[in-house]
C-alpha positions in Angstrom: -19.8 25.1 4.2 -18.2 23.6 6.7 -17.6 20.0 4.3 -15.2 21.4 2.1 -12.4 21.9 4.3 -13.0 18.7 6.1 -13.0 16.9 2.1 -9.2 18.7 2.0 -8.2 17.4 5.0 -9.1 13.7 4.1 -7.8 14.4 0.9 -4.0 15.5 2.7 -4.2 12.5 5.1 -4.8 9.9 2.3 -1.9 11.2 0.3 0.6 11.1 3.0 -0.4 7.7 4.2 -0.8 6.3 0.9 2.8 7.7 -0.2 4.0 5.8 3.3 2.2 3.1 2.4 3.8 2.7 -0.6 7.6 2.8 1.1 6.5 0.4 3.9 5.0 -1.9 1.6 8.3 -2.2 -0.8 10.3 -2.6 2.0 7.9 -5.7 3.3 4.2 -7.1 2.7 4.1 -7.2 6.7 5.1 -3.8 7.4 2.2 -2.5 4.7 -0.2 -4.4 7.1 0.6 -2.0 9.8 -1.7 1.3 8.0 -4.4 -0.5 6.9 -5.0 -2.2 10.7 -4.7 1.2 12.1 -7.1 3.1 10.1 -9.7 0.3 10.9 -9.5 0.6 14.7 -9.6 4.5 14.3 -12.7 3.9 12.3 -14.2 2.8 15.6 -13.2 5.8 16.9 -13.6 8.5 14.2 -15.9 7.2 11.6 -16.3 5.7 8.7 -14.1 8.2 6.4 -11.2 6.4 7.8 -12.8 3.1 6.7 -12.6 4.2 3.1 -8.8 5.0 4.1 -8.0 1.6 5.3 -9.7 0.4 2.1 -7.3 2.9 -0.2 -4.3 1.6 1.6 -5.3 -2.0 1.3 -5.4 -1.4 -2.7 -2.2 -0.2 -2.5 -0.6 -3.1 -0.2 -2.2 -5.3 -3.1 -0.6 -3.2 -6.0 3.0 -3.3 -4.0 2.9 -6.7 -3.3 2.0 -7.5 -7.2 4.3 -5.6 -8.4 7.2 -7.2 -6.3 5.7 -11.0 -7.2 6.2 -10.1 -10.4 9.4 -8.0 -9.7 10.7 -11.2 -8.6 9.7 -13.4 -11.2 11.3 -11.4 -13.9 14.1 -11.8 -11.8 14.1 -15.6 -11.2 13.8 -16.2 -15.1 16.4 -14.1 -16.1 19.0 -16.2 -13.9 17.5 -19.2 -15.5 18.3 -17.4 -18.5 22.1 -16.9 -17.0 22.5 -19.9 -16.1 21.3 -22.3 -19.4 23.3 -19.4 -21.0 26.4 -20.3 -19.5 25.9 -24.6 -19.8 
């Protein structure tokens, strides 16, 4: 009875580090580093529920930094476009 309200609780905790995940990760792949090293070292302390967390916030590090590689590349291609546009 008693697993449902601990599932919820989880389920709160991953949202609202996942969503500031997601902001510290735009701002810098360093800072998205910061979440995912403290959920492992509270795993040692609190389980392995917060192992899955650090996993979940990993993905997400990987999907921000992706999308700002390519974010960047679109960028970096159309100056080149720009510039052989102005020659």
């Amino acid at each position: 009875m008693n697993i449902i309200p601990t599932l919820i609780i989880l389920g709160v905790i991953t949202a609202v580090t996942g969503i500031a995940e997601c902001f510290l990760a735009r701002e810098d792949w360093r800072l998205g580093l910061i979440l995912p090293i403290l959920s492992v070292i509270a795993a040692f302390f609190f389980g392995p529920a917060m192992l899955i967390l650090a996993v979940v916030l990993a993905c997400i590090l990987g999907g921000a930094v992706a999308a700002g590689r390519r974010k960047e590349s679109k960028a970096k291609e159309l100056e080149q476009m720009n510039i052989q546009e102005l020659e």
